[in-house]
N, C-alpha and C positions, 0 to 999 in steps of 0.2 A: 504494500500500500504506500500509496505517494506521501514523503512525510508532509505536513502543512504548518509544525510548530514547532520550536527548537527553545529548549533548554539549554540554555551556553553552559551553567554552572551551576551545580550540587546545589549553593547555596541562593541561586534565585530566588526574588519575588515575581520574576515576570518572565512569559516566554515570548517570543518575537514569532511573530507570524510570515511564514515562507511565498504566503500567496494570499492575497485581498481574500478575509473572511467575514461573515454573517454573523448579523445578530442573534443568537440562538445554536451558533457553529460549535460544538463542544471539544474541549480541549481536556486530553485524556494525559494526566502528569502527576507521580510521583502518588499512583495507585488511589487516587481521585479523577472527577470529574468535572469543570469547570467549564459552565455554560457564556459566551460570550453574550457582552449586556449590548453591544453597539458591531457596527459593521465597522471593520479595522483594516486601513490598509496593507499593503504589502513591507516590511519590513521595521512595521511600529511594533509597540509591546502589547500585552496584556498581562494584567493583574494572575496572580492565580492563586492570592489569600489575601485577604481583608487585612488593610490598613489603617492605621488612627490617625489622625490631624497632626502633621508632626514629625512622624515615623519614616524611619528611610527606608526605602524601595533599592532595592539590588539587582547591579545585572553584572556580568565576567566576573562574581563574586564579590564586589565591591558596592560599595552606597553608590550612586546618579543623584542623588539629592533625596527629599523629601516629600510626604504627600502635603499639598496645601489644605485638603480637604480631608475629613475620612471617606478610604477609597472600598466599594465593593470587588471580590473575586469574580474577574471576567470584564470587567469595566477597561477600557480603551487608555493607558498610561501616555501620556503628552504635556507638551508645556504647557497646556492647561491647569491640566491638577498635579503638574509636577514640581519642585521648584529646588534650583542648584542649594548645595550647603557650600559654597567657595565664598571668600571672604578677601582678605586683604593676606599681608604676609605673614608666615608662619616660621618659628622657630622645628627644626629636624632634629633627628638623633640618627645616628646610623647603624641600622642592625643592618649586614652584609649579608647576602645571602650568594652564596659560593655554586651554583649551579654549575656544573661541567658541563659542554657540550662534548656529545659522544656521537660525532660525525666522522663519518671516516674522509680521508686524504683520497681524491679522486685524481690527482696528478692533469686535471683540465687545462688545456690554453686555448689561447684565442689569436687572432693574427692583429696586431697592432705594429705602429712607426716607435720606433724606435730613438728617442730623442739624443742628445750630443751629452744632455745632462744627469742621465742613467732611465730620466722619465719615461713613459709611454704614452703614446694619445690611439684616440681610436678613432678618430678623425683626421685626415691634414687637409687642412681647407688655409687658405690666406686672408686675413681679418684686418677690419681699418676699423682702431679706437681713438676716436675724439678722446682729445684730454676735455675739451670743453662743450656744451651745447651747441654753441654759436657757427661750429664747423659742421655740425649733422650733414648741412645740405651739400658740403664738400665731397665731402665720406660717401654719401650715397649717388652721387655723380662719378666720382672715382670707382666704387666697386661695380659701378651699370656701366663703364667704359671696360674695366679688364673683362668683364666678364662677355661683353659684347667680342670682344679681341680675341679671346682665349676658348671660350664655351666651356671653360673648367674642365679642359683635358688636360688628365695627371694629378689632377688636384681635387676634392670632395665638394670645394664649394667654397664660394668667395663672398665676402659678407663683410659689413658693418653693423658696430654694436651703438648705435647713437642712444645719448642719453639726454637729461636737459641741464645736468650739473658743471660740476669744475671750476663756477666763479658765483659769487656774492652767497657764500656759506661759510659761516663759521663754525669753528673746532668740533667737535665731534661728528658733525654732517659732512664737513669739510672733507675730515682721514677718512671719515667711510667710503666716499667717493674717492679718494685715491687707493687706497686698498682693493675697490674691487678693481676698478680699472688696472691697477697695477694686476690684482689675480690674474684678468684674461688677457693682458700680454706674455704671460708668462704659461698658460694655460697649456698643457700637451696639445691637444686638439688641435692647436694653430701649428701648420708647418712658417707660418710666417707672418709677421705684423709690421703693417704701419700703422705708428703714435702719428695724430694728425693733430700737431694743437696750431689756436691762434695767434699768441704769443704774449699776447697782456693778461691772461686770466690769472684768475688767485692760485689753481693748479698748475705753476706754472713749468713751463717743459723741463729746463735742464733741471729742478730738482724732481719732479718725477720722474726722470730716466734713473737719477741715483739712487729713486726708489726701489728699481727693479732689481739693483744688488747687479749680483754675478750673472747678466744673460748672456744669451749667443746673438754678440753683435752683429754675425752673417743676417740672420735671420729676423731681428727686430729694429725698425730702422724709424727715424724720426724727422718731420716733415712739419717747420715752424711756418706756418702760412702768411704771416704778416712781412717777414724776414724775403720772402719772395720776389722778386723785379719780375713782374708782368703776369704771366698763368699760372697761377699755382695748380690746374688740374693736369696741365703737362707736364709742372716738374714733380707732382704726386703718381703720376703714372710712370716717367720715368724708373724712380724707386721699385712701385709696385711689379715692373717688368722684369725688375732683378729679383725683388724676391720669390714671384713665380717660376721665374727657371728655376730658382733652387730649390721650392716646395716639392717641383713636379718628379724631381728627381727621388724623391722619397718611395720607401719600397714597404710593406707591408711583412713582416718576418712573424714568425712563433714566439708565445711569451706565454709563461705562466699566468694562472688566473689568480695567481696573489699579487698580481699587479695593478688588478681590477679595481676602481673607484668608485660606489653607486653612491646615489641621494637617495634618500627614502623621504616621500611627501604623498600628501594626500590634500583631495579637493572637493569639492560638492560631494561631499561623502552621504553617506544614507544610511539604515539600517543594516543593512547585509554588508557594509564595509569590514567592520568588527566580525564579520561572520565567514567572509569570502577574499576579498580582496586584500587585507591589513592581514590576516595572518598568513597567507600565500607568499607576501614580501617578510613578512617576518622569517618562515621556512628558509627563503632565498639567502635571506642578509645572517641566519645563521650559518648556514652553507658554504656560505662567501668566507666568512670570518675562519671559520673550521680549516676552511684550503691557505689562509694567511692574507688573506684580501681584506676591504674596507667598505665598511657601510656608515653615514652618515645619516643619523635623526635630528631633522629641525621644528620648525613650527612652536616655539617655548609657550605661547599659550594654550595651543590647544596638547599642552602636558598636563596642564591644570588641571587636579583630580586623581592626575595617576604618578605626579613627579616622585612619592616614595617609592614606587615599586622602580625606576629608574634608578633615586638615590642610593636604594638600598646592593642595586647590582654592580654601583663603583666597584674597582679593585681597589684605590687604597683612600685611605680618609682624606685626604688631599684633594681627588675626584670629586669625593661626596662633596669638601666644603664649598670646590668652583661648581657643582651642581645645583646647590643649595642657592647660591650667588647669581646661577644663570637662571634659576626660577624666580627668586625677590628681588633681584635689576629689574626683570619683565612685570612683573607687579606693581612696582612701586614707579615703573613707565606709564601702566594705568592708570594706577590711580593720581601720581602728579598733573595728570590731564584731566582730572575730576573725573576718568571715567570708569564704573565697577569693573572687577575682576569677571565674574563671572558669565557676565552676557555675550559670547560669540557665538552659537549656533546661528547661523544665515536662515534666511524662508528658505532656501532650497534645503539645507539640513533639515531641520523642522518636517519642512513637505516627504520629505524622505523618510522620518523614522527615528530624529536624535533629536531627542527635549531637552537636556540642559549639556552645560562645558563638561562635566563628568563623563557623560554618556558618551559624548564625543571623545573626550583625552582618551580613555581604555578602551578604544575601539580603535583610536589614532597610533597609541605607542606600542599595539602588535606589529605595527610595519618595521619594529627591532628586532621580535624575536626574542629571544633567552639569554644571549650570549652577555658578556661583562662587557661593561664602560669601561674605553683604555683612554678616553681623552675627551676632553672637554673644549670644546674651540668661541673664539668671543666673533664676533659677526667681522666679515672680511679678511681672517685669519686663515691662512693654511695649512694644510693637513702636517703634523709632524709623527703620527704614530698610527700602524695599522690597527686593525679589528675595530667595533660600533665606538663610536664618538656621535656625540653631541655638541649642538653647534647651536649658536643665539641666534633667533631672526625670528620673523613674526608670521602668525598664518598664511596672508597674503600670498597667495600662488604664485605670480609672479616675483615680486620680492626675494620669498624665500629658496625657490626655486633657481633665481638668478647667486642667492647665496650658497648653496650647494656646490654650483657649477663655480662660484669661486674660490670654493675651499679646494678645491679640485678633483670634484666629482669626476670621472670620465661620462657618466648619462645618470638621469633622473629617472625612479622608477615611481609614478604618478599615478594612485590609486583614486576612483573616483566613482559614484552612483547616480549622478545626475551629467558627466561628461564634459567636458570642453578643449578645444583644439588646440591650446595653446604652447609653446616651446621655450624652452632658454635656450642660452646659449651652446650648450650639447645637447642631445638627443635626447628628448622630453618622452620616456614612451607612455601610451596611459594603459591600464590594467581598471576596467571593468567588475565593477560589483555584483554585478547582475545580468544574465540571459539576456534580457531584454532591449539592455542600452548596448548593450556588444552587436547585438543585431540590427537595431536602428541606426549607431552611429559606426556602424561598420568605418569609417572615413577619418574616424579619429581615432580609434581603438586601436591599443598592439596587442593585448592580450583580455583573454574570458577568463576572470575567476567565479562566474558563477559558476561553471562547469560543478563546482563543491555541493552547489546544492540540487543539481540536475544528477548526484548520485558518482561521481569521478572522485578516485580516494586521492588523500592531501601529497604522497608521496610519488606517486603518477603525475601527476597535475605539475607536483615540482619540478620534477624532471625535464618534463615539457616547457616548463618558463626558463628553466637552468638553460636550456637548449638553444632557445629564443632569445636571451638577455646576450650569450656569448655571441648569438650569432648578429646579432645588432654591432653588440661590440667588433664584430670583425667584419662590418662593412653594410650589413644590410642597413634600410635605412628606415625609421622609425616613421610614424606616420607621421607626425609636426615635421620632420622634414621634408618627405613626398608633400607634405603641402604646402611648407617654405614658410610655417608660419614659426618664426624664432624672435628673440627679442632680450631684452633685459630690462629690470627696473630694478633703481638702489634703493635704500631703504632713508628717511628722511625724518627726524625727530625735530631740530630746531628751526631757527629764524632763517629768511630769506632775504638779506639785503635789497 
């Protein structure tokens, strides 16, 4: 018989329904019977024992918040009569919980370039980074000529990253924008870059070049547009001509899959995220971490609810305390803005099946997995240690997506139940919640995790993503890039001169 209700956890008070049910649809759990009081969508909860005014309601074994009301068994659970227990900041204690993963060494590789500086990309495409806004309209005149000239033979793809920063931001907005800009100069994915700046902005050139430390001067080159007598899209393409001879010569070789860099995000997420798609990446990103590889979780708000069961899997008390640190920064960002902690769920969340931040956070931080915290990273920082790290930046899809890619994700693995087409700067793939949205938006979709509930077991299923994710990595091309829809956005807390 087709199941239609799932129990996540021993200790629920609610099971999530598989498929749009009736009022009067009986829900058979835990050697009871529970009559549905309302017609419940696909991926919301219901009740399955009487609740007091007050009382918190459980789902992945943990509180979602509270009833506002007293609730009956079989009654319809929603931000109606649900309501967050999150609050402001909280003092932690760390009890560690030492779980080994017992995955075995599968000896995988993948075919990636091979960088000068021991790196890997799994892209070589040739990129034009404004230091400033002001040159967007350069940059993209320049990458629409090479690529008119060249048709990106030998090379994956020629792009600019325009953004609207680089001048009238002060110190902290100010580093952030050079941080990440500096990240994706430095980025494997690029066989080559030009820095395109103006020349008077607050980012100004020759100290963002020293920004970049130790680079491969062959291959990153720098084009002050004000400094120019006469065209500067001529003397921009000039440049650009050299560094596509020397991208194209790039060759694709064999490398280990401990080389591997993913993001782990999620977006318009829904009921069945937590059920289908979030632990599919979690499987993934333990698997990755087992072979020596790296998985990266961001989104610090939508942790909210679930940052102990994170805190607690630091390796050493040092972790915990910059974990502690990267959860009450992002709080006390809130609320210095007068705004609560706990109101993120979107109407598309909502419409989907997640009523408060809770229900959202432990439905969001399965896209880790089990495996331990080996590092903690502050927003526009780069990776210095393999296996799951944690990284600052805020829900916003874009944003944190573009902060992933600049910690040095090699691709984004983008978990989603309501869908959208969008890309960073590496290969954005998205991973479906559900049946449904995998078959409508077939045009956005790289992978069906509902398969999980159409009856396909979790180690099959992984397999199949394991297969998928390497083979992206080694060239195939993710759908936000068969659609060319890529991008970036920084992240922006202060004043705008």
């Amino acid at each position: 018989m087709e199941q239609k209700f799932l129990k996540i956890n021993p200790a629920d008070s609610v099971v999530v329904c598989l498929q749009a049910a009736k009022a009067g649809d009986v829900v058979s759990v835990d050697g009871k019977e529970v009559v549905l009081l309302q017609d419940t969508p696909a991926g919301h909860k219901v009740l399955i024992s009487d609740k007091a005014e007050g009382e918190d309601i459980i789902k992945y074994g943990y509180p979602i918040g509270h009833a506002r009301k007293a609730l009956k068994a079989g009654e319809w659970v929603n931000e109606n009569n649900l309501k967050t227990n999150l609050s402001g900041k909280l003092e932690y204690t760390y009890s560690p919980v030492n779980e080994k993963l017992t995955i075995p060494v599968e000896n995988r590789t993948f075919m990636a370039y091979e960088r000068k500086n021991g790196e890997v990309g799994i892209r070589n495409e040739v990129w034009i980074v404004p230091t400033v806004g002001c040159v967007n309209g350069i940059a993209e005149k320049l990458a629409e000529k090479l690529r008119e000239e060249t048709k990106c033979e030998g090379v994956d793809a020629i792009y600019t990253w325009h953004h609207n920063f680089g001048c009238s931001q002060l110190s902290e907005d100010h580093e952030s924008t050079r941080k990440v800009l500096r990240d994706i100069c430095l980025h494997p994915n690029a066989g080559a870059v030009l820095v395109l700046s103006l020349g008077c902005e607050n980012n100004q050139p020759k100290d963002f070049m020293e920004m970049l430390g130790d680079y491969d001067q062959d291959r990153v080159k720098l084009l002050v547009t004000q400094e120019v007598d006469g065209d500067e899209v001529e003397a921009g393409m000039e440049i650009l001509r050299d560094l596509y001879a020397k991208a194209k010569q790039d060759k694709r070789t064999e490398v280990p899959v401990s080389k591997l860099r993913v993001g782990l995000k999620c977006g318009g997420s829904d009921g069945f995220s937590g059920i289908t798609a979030n632990p599919l990446v979690g499987e993934f990103s333990d698997w990755l971490v087992a072979q020596g590889g790296t998985s990266i979780l961001t989104e610090v708000p939508e942790m909210f609810g679930a940052e102990t069961i994170l805190m607690n899997r630091c390796e050493t008390p040092q972790l915990f305390d910059e974990t502690v640190k990267l959860i009450n920064d992002f709080k006390e960002y809130f609320l210095s803005h007068g705004e609560p902690v706990g109101e993120n769920p979107s109407p598309g969340n909502k419409a989907g099946g997640i009523s408060t931040l809770e229900d959202k956070a432990l439905g969001c931080t399965q896209k880790c997995g089990r495996a331990p915290v080996s590092g903690v990273l502050g927003y526009g920082d780069r990776l210095k240690v393999n296996g799951l790290n944690l990284l600052s930046a805020p829900g916003n899809d874009l944003v944190a997506a573009t902060a992933l890619a600049s910690a040095g994700c090699h691709l984004v693995l983008f978990t989603t139940g309501r869908g959208t087409p969008f890309g960073s700067f590496v290969p954005t793939m998205k991973i479906a919640t559900n049946p449904s949205l995998a078959q409508r938006k077939a045009n956005w979709i790289d992978f069906n995790a509902g398969q999980l509930i159409e009856g396909k077991d979790m180690l099959t299923l992984r397999n199949e993503f394991i297969d998928k994710i390497l083979a992206v990595a080694s060239g195939e091309q993710a759908k936000n890039e068969e659609n060319g829809y890529r991008e970036i956005s920084i992240f922006k807390n202060g004043v705008t001169l």
